[in-house]
C-alpha positions in Angstrom: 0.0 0.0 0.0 2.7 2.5 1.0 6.0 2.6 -1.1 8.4 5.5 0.4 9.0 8.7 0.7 9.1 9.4 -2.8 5.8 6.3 -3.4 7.9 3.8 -5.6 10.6 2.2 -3.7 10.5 -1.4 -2.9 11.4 -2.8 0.3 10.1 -0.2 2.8 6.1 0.2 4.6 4.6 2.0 6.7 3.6 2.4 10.2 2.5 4.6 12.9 3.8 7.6 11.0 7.1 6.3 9.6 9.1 4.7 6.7 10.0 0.8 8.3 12.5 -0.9 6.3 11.2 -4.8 5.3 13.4 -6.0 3.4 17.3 -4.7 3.1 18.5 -6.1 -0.2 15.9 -3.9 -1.9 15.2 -0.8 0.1 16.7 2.7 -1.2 18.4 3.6 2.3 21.0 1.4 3.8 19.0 0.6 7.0 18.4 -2.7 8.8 15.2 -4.4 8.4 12.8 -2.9 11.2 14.5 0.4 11.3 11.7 3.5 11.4 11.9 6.9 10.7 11.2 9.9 8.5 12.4 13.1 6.3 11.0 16.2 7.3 10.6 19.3 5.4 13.5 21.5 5.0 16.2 19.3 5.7 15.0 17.5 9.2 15.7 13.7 9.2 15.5 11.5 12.3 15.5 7.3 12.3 16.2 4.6 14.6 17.8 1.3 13.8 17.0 -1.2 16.7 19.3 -4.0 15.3 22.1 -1.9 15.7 20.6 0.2 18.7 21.2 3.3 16.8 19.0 6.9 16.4 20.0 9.6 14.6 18.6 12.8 13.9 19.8 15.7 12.1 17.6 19.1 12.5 18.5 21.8 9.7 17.1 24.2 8.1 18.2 23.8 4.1 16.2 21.5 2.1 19.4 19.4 0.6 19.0 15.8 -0.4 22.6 15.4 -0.3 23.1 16.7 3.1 20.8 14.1 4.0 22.5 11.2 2.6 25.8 12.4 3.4 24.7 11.9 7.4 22.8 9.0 6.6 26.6 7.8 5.4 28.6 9.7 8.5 26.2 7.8 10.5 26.1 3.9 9.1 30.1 4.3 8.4 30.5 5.2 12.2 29.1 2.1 13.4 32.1 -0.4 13.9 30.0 -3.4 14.6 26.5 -4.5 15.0 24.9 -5.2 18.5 24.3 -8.2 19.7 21.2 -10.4 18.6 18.2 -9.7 21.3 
């Protein structure tokens, strides 16, 4: 029913006011399956990644698509290793 952000990506749904991640291999954004979150106007992004018990939010006020993937990419690259299975 819901396909992203932009309505035609694969591998994402919906749910209590977020993009979730379903399946990895296909989704746009690098995020682990279950991961949640959302872009917000002018720049705001915010998601939280429970398989690696990660959140990240960035709060700006410059609509930039690239400013938003390069955190996305400061963010996954600072992880050094996944958590621990739950």
């Amino acid at each position: 029913m819901y396909r992203g952000f932009r309505g035609d990506e694969d591998g994402v749904g919906f749910g209590l006011a977020v993009e979730v991640t379903l399946e990895e291999s296909v989704a746009v954004l690098r995020r682990s399956v279950g991961s949640a979150g959302w872009n917000g106007a002018f720049g705001t992004i915010s998601w939280h990644d429970p398989r690696e018990g990660l959140v990240a939010v960035l709060m700006v006020q410059q609509s930039s698509a690239p400013l938003r993937a390069d955190f996305a990419n400061a963010v996954l690259q600072a992880v050094t290793e996944s958590a621990p299975a739950r």
